[in-house]
PATI-93756 format. One record per residue (C-alpha): residue number from 0; residue in three letters; x, y, z. Coordinates in nm, 3 decimals, decimal comma. Example, Ala and Ser with C-alpha at 12.3 -4.5 7.8 and 13.67 -1.06 7.14 Angstrom:
BEGIN
- 0	ala	1,230	-0,450	0,780;
- 1	ser	1,367	-0,106	0,714;
***
This chain:
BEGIN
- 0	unk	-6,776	-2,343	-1,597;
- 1	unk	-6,741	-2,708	-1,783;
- 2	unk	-6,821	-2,444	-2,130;
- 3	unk	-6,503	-2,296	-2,067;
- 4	unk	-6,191	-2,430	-2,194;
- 5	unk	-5,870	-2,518	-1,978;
- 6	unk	-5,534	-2,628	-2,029;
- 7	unk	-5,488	-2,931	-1,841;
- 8	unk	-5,186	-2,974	-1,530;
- 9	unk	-5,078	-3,210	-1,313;
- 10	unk	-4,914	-3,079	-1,003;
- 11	unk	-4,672	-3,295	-0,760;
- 12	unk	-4,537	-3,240	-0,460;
- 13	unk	-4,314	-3,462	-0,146;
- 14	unk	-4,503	-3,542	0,156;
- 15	unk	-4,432	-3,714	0,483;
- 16	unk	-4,635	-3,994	0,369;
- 17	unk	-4,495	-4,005	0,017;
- 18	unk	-4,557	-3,839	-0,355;
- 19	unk	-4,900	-3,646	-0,389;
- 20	unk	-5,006	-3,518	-0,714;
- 21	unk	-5,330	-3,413	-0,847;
- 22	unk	-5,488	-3,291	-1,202;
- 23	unk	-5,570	-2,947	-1,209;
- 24	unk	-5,702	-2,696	-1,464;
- 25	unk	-5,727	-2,387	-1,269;
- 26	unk	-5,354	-2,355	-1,398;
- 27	unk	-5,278	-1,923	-1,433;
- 28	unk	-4,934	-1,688	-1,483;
- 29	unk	-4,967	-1,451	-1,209;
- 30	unk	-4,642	-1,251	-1,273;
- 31	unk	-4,348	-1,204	-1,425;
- 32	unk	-4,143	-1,043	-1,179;
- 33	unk	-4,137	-1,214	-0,964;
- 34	unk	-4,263	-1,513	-1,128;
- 35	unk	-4,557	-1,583	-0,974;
- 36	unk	-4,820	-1,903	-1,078;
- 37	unk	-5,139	-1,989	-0,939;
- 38	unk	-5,356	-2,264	-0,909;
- 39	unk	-5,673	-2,357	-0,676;
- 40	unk	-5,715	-2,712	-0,550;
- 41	unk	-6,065	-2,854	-0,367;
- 42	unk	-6,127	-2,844	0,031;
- 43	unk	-6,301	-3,193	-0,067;
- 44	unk	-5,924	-3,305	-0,251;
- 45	unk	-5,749	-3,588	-0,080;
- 46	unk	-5,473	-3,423	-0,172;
- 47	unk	-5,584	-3,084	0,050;
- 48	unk	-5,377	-3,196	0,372;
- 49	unk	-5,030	-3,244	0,201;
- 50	unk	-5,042	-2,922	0,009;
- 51	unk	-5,123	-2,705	0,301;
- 52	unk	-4,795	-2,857	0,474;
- 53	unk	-4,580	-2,846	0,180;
- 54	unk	-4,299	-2,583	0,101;
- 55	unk	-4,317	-2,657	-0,295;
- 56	unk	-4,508	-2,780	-0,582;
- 57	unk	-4,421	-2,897	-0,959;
- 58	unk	-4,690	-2,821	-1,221;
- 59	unk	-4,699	-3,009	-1,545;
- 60	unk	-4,792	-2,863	-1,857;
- 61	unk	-4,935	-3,161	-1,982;
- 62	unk	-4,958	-3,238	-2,350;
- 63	unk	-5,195	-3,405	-2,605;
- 64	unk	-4,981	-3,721	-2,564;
- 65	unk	-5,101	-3,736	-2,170;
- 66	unk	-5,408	-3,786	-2,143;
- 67	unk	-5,335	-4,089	-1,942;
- 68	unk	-5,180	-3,885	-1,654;
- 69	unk	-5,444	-3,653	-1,614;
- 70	unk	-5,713	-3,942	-1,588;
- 71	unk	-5,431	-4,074	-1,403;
- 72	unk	-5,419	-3,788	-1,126;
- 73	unk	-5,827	-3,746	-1,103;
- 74	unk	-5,877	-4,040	-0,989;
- 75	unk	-5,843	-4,255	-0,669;
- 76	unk	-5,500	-4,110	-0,454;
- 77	unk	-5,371	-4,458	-0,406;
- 78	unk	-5,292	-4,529	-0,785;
- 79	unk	-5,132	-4,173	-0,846;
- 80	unk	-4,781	-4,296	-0,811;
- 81	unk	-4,817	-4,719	-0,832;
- 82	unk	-4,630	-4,706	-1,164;
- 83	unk	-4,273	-4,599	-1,137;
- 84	unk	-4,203	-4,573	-1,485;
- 85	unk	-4,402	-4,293	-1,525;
- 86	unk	-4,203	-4,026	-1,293;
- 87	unk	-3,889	-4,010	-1,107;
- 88	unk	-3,734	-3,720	-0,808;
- 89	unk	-3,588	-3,374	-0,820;
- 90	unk	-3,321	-3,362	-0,553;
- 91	unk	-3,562	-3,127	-0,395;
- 92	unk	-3,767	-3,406	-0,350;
- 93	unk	-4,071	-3,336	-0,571;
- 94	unk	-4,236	-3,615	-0,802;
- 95	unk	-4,133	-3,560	-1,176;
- 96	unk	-4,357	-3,665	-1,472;
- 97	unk	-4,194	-3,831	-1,763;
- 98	unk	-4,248	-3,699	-2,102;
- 99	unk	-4,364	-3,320	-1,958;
- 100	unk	-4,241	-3,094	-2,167;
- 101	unk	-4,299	-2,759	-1,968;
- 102	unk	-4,294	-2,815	-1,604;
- 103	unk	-4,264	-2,530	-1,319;
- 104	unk	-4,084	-2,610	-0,941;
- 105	unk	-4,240	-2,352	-0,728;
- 106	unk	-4,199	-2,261	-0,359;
- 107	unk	-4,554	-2,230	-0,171;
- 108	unk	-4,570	-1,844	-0,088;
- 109	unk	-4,926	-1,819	-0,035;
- 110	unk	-5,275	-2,036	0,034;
- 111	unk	-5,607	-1,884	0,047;
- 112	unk	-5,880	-1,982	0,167;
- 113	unk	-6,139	-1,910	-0,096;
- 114	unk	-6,533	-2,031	-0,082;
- 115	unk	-6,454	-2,420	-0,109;
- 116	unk	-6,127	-2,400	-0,268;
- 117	unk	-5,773	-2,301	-0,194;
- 118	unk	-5,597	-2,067	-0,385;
- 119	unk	-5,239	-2,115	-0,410;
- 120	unk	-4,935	-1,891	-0,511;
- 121	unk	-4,591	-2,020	-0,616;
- 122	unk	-4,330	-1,892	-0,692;
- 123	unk	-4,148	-2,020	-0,967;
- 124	unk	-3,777	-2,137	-0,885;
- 125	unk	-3,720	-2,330	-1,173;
- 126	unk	-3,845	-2,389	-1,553;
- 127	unk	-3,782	-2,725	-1,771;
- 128	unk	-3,866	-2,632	-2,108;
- 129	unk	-3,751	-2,871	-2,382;
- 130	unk	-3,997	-2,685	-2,646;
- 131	unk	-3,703	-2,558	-2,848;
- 132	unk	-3,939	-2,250	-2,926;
- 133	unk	-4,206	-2,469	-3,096;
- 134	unk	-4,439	-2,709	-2,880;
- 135	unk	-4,349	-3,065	-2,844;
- 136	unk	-4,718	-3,160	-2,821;
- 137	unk	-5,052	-2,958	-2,852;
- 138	unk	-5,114	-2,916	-2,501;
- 139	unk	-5,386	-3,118	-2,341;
- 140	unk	-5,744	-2,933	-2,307;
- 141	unk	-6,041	-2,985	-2,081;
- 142	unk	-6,425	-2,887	-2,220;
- 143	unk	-6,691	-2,981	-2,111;
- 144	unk	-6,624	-3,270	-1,923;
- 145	unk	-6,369	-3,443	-2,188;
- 146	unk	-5,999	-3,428	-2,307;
- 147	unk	-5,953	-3,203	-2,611;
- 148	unk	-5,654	-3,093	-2,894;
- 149	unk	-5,681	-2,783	-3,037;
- 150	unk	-5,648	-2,731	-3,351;
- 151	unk	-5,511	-2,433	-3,542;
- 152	unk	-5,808	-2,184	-3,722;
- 153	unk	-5,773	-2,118	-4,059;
- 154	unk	-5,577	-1,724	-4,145;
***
């Protein structure tokens, strides 16, 4: 599957124990009425525990320009959230990435257990878009093992 392109996210949620948030590229529209998103996360995350007791989720559309925050959110849990500058809190108590242009607050409506993964279904109770109609960034790509930008084909 690493020879198949992904659009990179980062999704956040509030937990008993504090902010959780993990990179993810299994990122997919479900529906559009009701809007529905999906996403799978790893039996083997140590983020697995907080998202199967959490209500709701925020997924980043991350762009070119973050490349930081996804290496940020692969790697070890405790550094996720060390550097305040870099997000801030809904009132609903989710973790908010700076400089996202496209994020999604969804409410957890289902998890399923799926071969080592869980595949979870939000739906989507609010949209921050600040695209104006034309992206902010080239969104952030995953290939192969490495960060990518696409870049536009000739006509």
């Amino acid at each position: 599957m690493r020879h198949y392109p992904a659009g990179v996210t980062v999704v956040t949620l509030d937990s008993a124990n504090g902010p959780v948030g993990f990179t993810a590229t299994s990122f997919a529209s479900l529906s559009l009425e009701p809007p529905l998103i999906s996403f799978n996360i790893a039996d083997t995350s140590s983020s697995i525990r907080a998202l199967l007791d959490a209500d709701s989720v925020v997924v980043h559309i991350l762009g070119e320009h973050q490349q930081h925050l996804a290496q940020r959110f692969s790697r070890s849990a405790d550094q996720r959230f060390t550097d305040h500058s870099l997000w801030t809190t809904l009132e609903t108590g989710e973790p908010v990435l700076h400089g996202t242009p496209i994020w999604f607050r969804a409410i957890i409506q289902q998890l399923i257990p799926i071969g080592d993964h869980t595949f979870v279904v939000g739906l989507v109770t609010r949209v921050h878009d600040q695209t104006d109609e034309k992206p902010a960034a080239a969104p952030l790509l995953y290939y192969n093992g490495r960060y990518h930008r696409p870049v536009e084909l000739d006509h």
